[in-house]
Structures are given as C-alpha cells and as structure tokens.
C-alpha positions, -999 to +999 in steps of 0.1 A: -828-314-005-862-328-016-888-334+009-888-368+005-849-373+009-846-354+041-873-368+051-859-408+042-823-389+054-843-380+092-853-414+093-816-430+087-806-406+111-832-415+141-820-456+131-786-444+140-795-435+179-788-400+192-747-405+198-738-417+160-768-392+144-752-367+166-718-372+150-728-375+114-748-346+119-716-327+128-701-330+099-729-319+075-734-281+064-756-258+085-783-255+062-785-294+060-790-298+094-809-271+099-836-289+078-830-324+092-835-310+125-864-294+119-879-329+099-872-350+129-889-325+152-918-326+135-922-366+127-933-379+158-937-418+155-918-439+121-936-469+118-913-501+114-923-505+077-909-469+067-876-477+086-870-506+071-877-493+036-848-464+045-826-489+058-831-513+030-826-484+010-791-476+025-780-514+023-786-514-015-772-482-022-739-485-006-735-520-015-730-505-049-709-480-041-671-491-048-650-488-018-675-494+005-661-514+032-681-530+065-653-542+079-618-544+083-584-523+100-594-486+086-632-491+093-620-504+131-600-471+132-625-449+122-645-463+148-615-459+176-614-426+165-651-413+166-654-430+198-623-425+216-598-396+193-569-402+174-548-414+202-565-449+215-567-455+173-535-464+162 
C-alpha cells in the first residue's frame, strides 16, 4: 500500500475504536497489518479535519459501491455474529 492509503486506512481504523479496529484488523493479511500497526504507532494526535476527510472519504466511496447495505436482517446478523458468534445470530 501507498503511504498515503495506509496512512488514510490507520486513520479509518483509530475512527473505528480499538474493539471493531481490532476485528477488521483480524481479518487482513499479515503484511497489511504489519504496516498499519506500525502507521498508527507512529501518528500520535489526528486532528479532526484529517478524520473527517477519511471518513467523508469512506461515506462516498461505499455509497457507490453496489451492494452496500447500512442496514437491514444480514447487516443485523453480521453484527450478532462479530459481537456475540454464530449462535445468538440466527
């Protein structure tokens, strides 16, 4: 990844909260989060303007992206089942 992206990517990432960045982070490839941990570690503070550019960012892009839903039975269950496993989901 560019510098820029993993650096707009560690950004999205600290948004999230540790718990969800956490779990995102799990399912990315080593090398990947090898250099997002190593961006985040070495930001120190993200002003409120940058953050809100990366979030902006992330609105507009998957707003475009077909498929996307915010909402809805299968989002709910993907929720249940980050949060809680499989079983409390169905």
């Amino acid at each position: 990844m560019k510098d820029t992206a993993v650096r707009k990517a560690a950004v999205f990432l600290m948004a999230l909260g540790p718990d969800v960045a956490g779990q995102v982070m799990a399912k990315l490839p080593e090398d990947m989060v090898e250099d997002l941990t190593h961006t985040i570690a070495g930001m120190g503070h993200v002003n409120y303007a940058e953050k809100k550019t990366v979030l902006s960012d992330f609105i507009a892009i998957s707003s475009q992206i077909s498929g996307i839903a915010f909402g809805g039975e299968e989002t709910a269950k993907q929720i249940l089942e980050a949060g809680f496993g499989s079983r409390l989901a169905t």
